[in-house]
Structures are given as structure tokens and as C-alpha cells.
C-alpha positions as CSV (number, residue, x, y, z in Angstrom):
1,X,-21.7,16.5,-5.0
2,X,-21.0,13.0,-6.1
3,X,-17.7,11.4,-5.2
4,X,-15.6,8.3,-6.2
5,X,-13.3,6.2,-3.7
6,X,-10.1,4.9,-5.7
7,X,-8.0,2.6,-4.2
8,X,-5.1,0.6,-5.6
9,X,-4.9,-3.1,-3.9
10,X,-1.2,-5.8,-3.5
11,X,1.1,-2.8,-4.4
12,X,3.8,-1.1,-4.5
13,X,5.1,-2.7,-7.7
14,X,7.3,-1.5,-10.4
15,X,4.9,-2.6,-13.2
16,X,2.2,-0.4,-12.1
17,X,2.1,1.6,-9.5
18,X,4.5,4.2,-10.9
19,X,2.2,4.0,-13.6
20,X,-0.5,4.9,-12.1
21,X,1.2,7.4,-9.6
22,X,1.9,9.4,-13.0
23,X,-1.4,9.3,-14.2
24,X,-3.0,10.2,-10.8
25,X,-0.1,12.7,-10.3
26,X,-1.1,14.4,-13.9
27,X,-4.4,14.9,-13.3
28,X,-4.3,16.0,-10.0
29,X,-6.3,13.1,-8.4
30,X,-5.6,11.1,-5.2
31,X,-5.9,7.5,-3.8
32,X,-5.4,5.1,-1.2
33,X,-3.1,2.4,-1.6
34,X,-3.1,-0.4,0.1
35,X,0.4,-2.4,0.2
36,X,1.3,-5.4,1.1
37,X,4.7,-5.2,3.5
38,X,7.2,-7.3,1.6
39,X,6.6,-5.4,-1.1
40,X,6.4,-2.2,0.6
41,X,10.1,-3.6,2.4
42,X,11.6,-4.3,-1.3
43,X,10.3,-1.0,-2.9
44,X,10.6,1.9,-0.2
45,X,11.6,4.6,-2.6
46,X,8.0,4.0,-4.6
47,X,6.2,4.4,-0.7
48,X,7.7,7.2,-0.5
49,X,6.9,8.9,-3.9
50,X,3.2,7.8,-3.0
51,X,3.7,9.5,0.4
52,X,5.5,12.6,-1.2
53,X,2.3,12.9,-3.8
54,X,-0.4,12.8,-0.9
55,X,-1.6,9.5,-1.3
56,X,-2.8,7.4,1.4
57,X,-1.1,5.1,1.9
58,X,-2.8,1.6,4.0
59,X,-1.6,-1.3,5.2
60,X,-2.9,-4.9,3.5
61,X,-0.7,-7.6,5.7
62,X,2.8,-8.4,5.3
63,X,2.6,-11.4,3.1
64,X,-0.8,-11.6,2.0
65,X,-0.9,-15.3,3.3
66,X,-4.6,-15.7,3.9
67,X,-2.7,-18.8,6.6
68,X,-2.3,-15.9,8.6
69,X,-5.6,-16.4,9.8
70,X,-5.1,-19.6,11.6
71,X,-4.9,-17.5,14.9
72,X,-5.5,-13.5,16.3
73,X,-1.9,-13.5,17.1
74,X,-0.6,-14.6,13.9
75,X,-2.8,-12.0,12.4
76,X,-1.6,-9.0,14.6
77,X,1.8,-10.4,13.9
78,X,1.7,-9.8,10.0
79,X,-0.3,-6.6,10.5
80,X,2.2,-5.2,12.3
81,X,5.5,-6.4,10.8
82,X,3.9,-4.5,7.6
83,X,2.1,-1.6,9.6
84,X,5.7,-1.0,11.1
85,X,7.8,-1.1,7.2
86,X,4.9,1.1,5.8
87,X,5.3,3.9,8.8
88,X,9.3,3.9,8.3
């Protein structure tokens, strides 16, 4: 059978990913999203209804400063700040 990967990218955000949470929601489809932490920190209640619907949800950095980069440890730094909001 054929299949189809759909992932939402730089959420959770008011304008949209309720949105889309309803339409996936209403026809019984799931996805991953993939949040950025300070949006994740500022919005828990819409992690949570993704959670709550069976999404998966990922982690895509804290700030989505691509300067994160400049080092490993600056890297792991951001990952996990926003790995650490995501799991609470």
C-alpha cells in the first residue's frame, strides 16, 4: 500500500496549527509536528491538544537561530532547552 509522511514544520502557532489539528482531527489522519521550543514554551495548551489527538509531536531547536550552529555545545544547548519544554 502506498503511504504519505505529513509533517507540520516552526509550530505550534495560533494561526494555524489549530487549524490544521481540526482538519486532521476530522478526518481522522495523523502527523508529526515539529515545534520550535519558544513557541512550544508560549503555547503549551496547543502541545498538548496535539499530544491528546495522537500526533507526534518532534522537537526543531529552541529558537530556530541557525547561529546555533557556531559550536556542538551550543547546538545540544538549544536542542535540549526545547527537547525538555516539548516533554513537560
Amino acid at each position: 500500500p502506498k503511504e504519505v509522511f505529513l509533517t507540520f514544520d516552526d509550530g505550534p502557532s495560533t494561526n494555524n496549527t489549530l487549524k490544521d489539528l481540526k482538519i486532521l482531527n476530522d478526518n481522522n489522519i495523523k502527523a508529526t509536528f515539529f515545534e520550535i521550543g519558544k513557541n512550544a514554551e508560549e503555547h503549551p495548551d496547543i502541545v498538548k491538544q496535539l499530544n491528546d489527538s495522537g500526533m507526534s509531536i518532534e522537537n526543531h531547536s529552541y529558537t530556530h537561530d541557525y547561529k546555533m550552529y557556531n559550536s556542538v555545545k551550543e547546538c545540544f544547548d538549544d536542542f535540549n532547552k526545547s527537547r525538555s519544554i516539548i516533554e513537560g
